[in-house]
N, CA, C and O atoms as CSV, one atom per row, in Angstrom:
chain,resi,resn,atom,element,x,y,z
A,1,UNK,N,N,13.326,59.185,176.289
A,1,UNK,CA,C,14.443,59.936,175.694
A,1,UNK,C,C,15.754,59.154,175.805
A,1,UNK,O,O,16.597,59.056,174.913
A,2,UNK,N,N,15.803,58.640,176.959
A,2,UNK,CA,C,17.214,57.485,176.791
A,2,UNK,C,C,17.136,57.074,176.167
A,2,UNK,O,O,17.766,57.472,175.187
A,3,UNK,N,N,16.317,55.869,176.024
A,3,UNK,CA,C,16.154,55.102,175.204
A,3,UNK,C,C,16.712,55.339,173.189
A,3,UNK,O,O,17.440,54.818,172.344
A,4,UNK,N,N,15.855,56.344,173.340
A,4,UNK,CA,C,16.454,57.194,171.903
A,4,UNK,C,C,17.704,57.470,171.761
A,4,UNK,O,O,18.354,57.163,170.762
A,5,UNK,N,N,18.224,58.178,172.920
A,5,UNK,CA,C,19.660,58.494,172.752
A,5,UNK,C,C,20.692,57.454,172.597
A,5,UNK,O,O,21.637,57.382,171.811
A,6,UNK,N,N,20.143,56.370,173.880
A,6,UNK,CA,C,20.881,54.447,173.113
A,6,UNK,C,C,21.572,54.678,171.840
A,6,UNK,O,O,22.695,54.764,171.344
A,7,UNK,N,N,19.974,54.750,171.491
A,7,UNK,CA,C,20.147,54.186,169.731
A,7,UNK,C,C,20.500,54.809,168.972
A,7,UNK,O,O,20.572,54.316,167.846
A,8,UNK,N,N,20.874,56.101,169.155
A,8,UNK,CA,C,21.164,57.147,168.016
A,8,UNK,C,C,22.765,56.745,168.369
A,8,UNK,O,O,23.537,56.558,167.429
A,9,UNK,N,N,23.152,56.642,169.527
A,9,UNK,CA,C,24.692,56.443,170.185
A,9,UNK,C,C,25.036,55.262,169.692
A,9,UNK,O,O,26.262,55.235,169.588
A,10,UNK,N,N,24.358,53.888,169.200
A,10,UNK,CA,C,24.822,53.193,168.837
A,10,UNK,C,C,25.022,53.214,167.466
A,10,UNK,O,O,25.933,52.578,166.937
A,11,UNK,N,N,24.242,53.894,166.862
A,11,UNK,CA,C,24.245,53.611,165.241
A,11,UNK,C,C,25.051,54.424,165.316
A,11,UNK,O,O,26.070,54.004,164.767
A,12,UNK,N,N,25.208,55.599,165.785
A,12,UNK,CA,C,26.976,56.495,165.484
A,12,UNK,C,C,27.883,55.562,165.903
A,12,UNK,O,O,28.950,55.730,165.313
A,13,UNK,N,N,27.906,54.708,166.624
A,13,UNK,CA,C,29.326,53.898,167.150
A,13,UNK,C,C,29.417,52.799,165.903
A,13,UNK,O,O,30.496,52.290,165.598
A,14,UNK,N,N,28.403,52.541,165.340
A,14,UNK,CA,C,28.672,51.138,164.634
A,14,UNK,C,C,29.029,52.016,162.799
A,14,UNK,O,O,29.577,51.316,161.947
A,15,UNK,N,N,28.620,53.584,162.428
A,15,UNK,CA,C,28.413,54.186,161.483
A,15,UNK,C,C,30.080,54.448,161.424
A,15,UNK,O,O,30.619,54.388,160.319
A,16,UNK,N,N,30.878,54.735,162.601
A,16,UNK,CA,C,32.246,55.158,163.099
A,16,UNK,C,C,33.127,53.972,162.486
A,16,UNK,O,O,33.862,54.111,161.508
A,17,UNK,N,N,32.945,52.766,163.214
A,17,UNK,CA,C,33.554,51.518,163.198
A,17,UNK,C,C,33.381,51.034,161.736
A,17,UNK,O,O,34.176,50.308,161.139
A,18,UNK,N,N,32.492,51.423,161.361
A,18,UNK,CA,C,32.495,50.955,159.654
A,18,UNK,C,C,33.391,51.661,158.755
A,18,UNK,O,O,34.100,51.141,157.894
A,19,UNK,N,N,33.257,53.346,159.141
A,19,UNK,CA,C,33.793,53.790,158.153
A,19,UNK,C,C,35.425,53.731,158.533
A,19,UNK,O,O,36.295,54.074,157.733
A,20,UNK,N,N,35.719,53.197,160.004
A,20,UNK,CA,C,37.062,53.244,160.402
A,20,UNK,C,C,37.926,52.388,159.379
A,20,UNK,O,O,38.875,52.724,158.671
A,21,UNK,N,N,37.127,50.883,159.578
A,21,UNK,CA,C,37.378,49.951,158.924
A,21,UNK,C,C,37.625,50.026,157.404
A,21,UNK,O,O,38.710,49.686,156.933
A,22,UNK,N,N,36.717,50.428,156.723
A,22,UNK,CA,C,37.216,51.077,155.309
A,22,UNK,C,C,38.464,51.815,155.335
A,22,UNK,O,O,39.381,51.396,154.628
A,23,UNK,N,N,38.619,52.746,155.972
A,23,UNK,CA,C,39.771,53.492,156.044
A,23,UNK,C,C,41.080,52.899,155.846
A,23,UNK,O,O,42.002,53.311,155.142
A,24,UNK,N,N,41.017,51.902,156.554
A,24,UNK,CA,C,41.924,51.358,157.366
A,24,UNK,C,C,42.215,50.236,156.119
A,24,UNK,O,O,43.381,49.843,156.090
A,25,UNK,N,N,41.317,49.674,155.097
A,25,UNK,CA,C,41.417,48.392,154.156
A,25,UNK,C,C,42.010,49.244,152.806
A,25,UNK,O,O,42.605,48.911,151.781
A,26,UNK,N,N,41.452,50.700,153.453
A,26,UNK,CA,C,42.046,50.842,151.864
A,26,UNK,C,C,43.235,51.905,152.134
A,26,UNK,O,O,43.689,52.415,151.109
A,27,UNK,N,N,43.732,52.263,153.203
A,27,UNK,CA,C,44.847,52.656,153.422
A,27,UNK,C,C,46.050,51.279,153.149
A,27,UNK,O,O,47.122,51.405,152.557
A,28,UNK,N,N,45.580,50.164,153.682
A,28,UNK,CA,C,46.356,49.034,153.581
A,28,UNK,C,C,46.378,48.751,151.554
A,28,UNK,O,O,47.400,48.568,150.892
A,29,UNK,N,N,45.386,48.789,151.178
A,29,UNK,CA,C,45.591,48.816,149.642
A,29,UNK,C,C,46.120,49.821,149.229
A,29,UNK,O,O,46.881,49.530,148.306
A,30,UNK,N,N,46.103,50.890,149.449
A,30,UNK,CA,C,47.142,51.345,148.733
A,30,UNK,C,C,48.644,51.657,148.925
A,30,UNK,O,O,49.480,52.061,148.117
A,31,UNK,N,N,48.735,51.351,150.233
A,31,UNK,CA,C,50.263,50.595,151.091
A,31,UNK,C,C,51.071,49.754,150.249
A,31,UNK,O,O,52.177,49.780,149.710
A,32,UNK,N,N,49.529,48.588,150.413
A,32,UNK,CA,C,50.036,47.349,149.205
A,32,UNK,C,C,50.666,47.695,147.339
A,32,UNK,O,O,51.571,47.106,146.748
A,33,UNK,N,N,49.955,48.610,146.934
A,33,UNK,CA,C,50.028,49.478,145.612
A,33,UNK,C,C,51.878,50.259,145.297
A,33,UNK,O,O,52.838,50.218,144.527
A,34,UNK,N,N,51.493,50.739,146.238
A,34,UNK,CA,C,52.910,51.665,146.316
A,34,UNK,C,C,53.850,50.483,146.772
A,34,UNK,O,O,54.843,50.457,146.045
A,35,UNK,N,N,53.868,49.441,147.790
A,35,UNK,CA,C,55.039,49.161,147.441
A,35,UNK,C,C,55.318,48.110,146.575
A,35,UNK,O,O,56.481,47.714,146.496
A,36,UNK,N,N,54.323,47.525,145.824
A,36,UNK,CA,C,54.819,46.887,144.474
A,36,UNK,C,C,55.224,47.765,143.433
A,36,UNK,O,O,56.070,47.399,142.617
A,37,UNK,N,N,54.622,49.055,143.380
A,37,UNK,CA,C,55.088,49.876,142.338
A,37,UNK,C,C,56.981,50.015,143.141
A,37,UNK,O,O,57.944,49.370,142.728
A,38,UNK,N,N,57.000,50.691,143.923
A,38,UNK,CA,C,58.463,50.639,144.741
A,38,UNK,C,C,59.316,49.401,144.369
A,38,UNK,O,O,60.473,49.580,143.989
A,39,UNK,N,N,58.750,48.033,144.468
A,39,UNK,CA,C,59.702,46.881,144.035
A,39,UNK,C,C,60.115,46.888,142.831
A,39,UNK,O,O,61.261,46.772,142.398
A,40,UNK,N,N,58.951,47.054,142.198
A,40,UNK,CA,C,59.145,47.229,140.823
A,40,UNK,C,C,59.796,48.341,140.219
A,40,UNK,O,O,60.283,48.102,139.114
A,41,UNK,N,N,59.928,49.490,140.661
A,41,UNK,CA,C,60.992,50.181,140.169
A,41,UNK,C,C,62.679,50.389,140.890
A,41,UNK,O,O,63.532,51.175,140.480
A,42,UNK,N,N,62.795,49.506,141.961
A,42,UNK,CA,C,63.874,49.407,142.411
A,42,UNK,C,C,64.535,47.806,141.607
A,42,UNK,O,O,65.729,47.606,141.383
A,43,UNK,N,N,63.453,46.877,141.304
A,43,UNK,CA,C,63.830,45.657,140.723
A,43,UNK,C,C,63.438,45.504,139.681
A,43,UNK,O,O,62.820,44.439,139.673
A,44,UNK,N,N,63.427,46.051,138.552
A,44,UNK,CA,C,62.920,45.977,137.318
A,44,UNK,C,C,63.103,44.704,136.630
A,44,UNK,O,O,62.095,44.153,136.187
A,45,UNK,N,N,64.094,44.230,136.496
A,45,UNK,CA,C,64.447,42.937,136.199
A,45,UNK,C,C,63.717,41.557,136.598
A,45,UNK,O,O,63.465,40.610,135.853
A,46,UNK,N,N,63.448,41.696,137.967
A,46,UNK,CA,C,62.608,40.748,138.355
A,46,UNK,C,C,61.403,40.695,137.857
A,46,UNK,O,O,60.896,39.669,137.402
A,47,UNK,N,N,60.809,41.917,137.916
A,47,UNK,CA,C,59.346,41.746,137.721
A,47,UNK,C,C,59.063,41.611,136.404
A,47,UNK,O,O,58.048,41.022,136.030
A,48,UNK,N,N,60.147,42.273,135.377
A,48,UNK,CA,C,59.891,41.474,134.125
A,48,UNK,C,C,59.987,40.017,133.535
A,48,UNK,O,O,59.481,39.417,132.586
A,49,UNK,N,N,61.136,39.648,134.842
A,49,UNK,CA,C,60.920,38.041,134.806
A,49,UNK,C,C,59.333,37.166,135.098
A,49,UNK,O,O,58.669,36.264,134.586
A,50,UNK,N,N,59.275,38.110,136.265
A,50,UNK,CA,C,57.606,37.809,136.454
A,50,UNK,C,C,56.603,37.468,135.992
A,50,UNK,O,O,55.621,36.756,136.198
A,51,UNK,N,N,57.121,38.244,135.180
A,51,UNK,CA,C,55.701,38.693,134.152
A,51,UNK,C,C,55.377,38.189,132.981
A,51,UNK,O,O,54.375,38.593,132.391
């Protein structure tokens, strides 16, 4: 029964850490999203130079 419980405890720890990680890449993308939209509407000028 330990043994089992190990493994059920690990695949929840590694099932956790995965989906943390997603969280976390796409909280940062859309961080990244908003504040180019933010530059871009505080600097309009530039980014049409940009572009």
């Amino acid at each position: 029964m330990m043994v089992n419980d190990d493994k059920v405890c690990a695949n929840y720890m590694a099932i956790i850490s995965n989906t943390t990680i997603m969280t976390v890449l796409q909280l940062l993308q859309m961080m990244t999203v908003f504040g180019i939209r933010l530059i871009s509407v505080s600097q309009p000028g530039t980014v049409e130079a940009r572009a």
